[in-house]
Every structure is written in structure tokens, then in C-alpha cells.
C-alpha positions as CSV (number, residue, x, y, z in Angstrom):
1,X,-101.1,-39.0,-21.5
2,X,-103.5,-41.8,-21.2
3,X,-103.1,-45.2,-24.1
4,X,-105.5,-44.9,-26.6
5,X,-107.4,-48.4,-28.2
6,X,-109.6,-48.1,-31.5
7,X,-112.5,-50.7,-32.1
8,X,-112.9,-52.0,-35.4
9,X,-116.1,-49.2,-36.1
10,X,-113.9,-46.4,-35.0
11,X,-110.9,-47.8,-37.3
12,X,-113.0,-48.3,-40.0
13,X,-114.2,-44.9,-40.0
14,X,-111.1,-43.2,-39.2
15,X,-110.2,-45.4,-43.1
16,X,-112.7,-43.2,-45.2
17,X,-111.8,-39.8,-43.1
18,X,-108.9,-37.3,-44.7
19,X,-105.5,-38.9,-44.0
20,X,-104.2,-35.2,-42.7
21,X,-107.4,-35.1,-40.6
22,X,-106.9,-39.2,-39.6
23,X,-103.5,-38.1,-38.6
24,X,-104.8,-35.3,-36.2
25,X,-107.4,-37.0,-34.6
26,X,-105.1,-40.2,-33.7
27,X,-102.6,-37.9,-32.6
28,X,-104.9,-35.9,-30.5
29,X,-106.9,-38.7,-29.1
30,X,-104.4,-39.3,-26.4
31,X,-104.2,-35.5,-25.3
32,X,-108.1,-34.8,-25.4
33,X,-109.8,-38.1,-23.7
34,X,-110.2,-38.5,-20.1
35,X,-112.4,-39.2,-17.6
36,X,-115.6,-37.5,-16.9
37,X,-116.8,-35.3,-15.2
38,X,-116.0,-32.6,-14.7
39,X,-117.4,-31.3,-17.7
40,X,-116.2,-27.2,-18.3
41,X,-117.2,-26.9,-21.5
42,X,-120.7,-29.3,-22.0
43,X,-120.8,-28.3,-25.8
44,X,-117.4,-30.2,-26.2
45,X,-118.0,-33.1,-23.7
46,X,-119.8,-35.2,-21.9
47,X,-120.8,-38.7,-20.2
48,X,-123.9,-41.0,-20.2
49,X,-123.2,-43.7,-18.0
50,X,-119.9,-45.5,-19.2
51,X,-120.1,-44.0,-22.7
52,X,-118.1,-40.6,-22.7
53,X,-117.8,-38.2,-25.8
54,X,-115.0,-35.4,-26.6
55,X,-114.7,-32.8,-29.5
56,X,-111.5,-34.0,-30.8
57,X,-109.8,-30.8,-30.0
58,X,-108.2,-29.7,-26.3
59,X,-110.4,-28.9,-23.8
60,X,-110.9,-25.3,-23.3
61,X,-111.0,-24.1,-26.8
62,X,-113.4,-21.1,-25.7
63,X,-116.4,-21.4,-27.8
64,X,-117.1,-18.0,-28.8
65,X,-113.8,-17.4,-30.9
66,X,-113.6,-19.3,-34.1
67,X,-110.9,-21.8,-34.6
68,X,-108.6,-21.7,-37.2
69,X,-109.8,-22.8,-40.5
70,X,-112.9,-24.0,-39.0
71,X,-114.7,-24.2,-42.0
72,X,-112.3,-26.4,-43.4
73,X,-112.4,-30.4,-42.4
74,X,-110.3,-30.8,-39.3
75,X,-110.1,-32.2,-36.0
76,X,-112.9,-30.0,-34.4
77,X,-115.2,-31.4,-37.0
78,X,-115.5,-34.9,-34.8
79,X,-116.7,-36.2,-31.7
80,X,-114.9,-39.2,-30.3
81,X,-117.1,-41.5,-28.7
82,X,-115.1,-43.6,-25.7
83,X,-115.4,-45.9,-22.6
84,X,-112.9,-47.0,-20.4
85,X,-110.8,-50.1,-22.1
86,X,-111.9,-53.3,-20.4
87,X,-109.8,-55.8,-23.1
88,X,-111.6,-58.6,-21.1
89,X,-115.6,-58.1,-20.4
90,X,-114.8,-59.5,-17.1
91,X,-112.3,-57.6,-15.6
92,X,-112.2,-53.8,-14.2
93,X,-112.0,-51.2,-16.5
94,X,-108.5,-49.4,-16.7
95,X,-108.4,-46.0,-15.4
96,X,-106.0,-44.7,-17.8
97,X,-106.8,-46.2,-21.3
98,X,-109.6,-45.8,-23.1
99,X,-111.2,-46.9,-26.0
100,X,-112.8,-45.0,-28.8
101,X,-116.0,-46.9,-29.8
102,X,-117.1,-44.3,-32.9
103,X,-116.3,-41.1,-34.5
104,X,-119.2,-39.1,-35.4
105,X,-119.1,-35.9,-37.7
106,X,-120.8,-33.2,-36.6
107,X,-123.0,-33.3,-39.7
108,X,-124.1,-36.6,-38.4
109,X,-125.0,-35.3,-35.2
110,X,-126.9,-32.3,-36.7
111,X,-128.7,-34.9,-39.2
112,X,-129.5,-36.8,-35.9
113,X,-130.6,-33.7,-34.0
114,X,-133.1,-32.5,-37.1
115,X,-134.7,-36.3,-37.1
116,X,-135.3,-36.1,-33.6
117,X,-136.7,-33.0,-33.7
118,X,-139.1,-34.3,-36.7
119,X,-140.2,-36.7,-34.4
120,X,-139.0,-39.3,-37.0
121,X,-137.6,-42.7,-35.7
């Protein structure tokens, strides 16, 4: 299970989330992040770069069957945005701890998606 490190923008946002659903996602962190590619299921993850993203569920979770209580706030709700943990800017990246730069809803990234496609900045 790799360590897990928060910046202060992903701690402060895991502050305003559910404390049930806070709970999950730290807990789940270490079980769902890794290092890309390969990526099996591109709707749940992905890379660009040094920047990686994971659904903060367990890889796998076969998209055409509905999770439980997904239309309830839970883990599968949130994308955790994550790089390899370099704690000093000049030294090599460590290979089996990462840290999670943001959390992102996936309202937000719908409400991203829309404003692209209006063409608005």
C-alpha cells in the first residue's frame, strides 16, 4: 500500500467535505493511487505528464453496474488529483508515495466540461 501526503489545497477541501465521506476517501487513498499507466478503466483514471487523477474508488469497479448508493455523496463522487511526492523540489520523486494535490467533485468537473464546451474561458 503506497504512503499517502495531502497538500494544504487537498486538506483544505477534504475540511468542508462529509466527515463519513472524508473518512472514506483518506482511507481509500492509499488502496486506489498508483502509478500510471496502465490505464483499464480511462473514465476512472488517468495521467498528463506528472499530474495523475483516480476516481476515489478501487480500480475495476465495472462501469456499467451502478454502485451502491451512488446517488448518495460518497467516495465515487471524487477524483483525486496526485503526483509522485518529491518533499524536496530537488530531489527524485519517490516511487511509492504520492501526493494528492486537489479533490475535485464530479459536479465540478461536469461544470468545467459545460464551460468548455460553451467556449467560455
Amino acid at each position: 500500500m503506497p504512503g499517502v501526503h495531502w497538500s494544504r489545497r487537498a486538506r483544505a477541501r477534504l475540511e468542508i467535505i462529509d466527515p463519513a465521506v472524508r473518512d472514506q476517501l483518506t482511507s481509500n487513498a492509499g488502496e486506489v493511487l498508483h502509478d500510471m499507466p496502465p490505464a483499464s478503466y480511462s473514465q476512472d483514471e488517468g495521467r498528463e505528464g506528472e499530474i495523475m487523477w483516480h476516481r476515489a474508488i478501487t480500480c475495476g469497479a465495472a462501469p456499467a453496474r451502478p454502485l451502491p448508493k451512488e446517488d448518495d455523496d460518497g467516495p465515487w463522487n471524487y477524483f483525486l488529483i496526485y503526483t509522485q511526492w518529491r518533499p524536496d523540489p530537488r530531489s527524485e520523486p519517490d516511487p511509492v508515495t504520492f501526493e494528492v494535490l486537489d479533490i475535485i467533485h464530479v459536479t465540478e468537473v461536469a461544470d468545467r466540461w459545460e464551460t468548455m464546451e460553451d467556449g467560455t474561458p
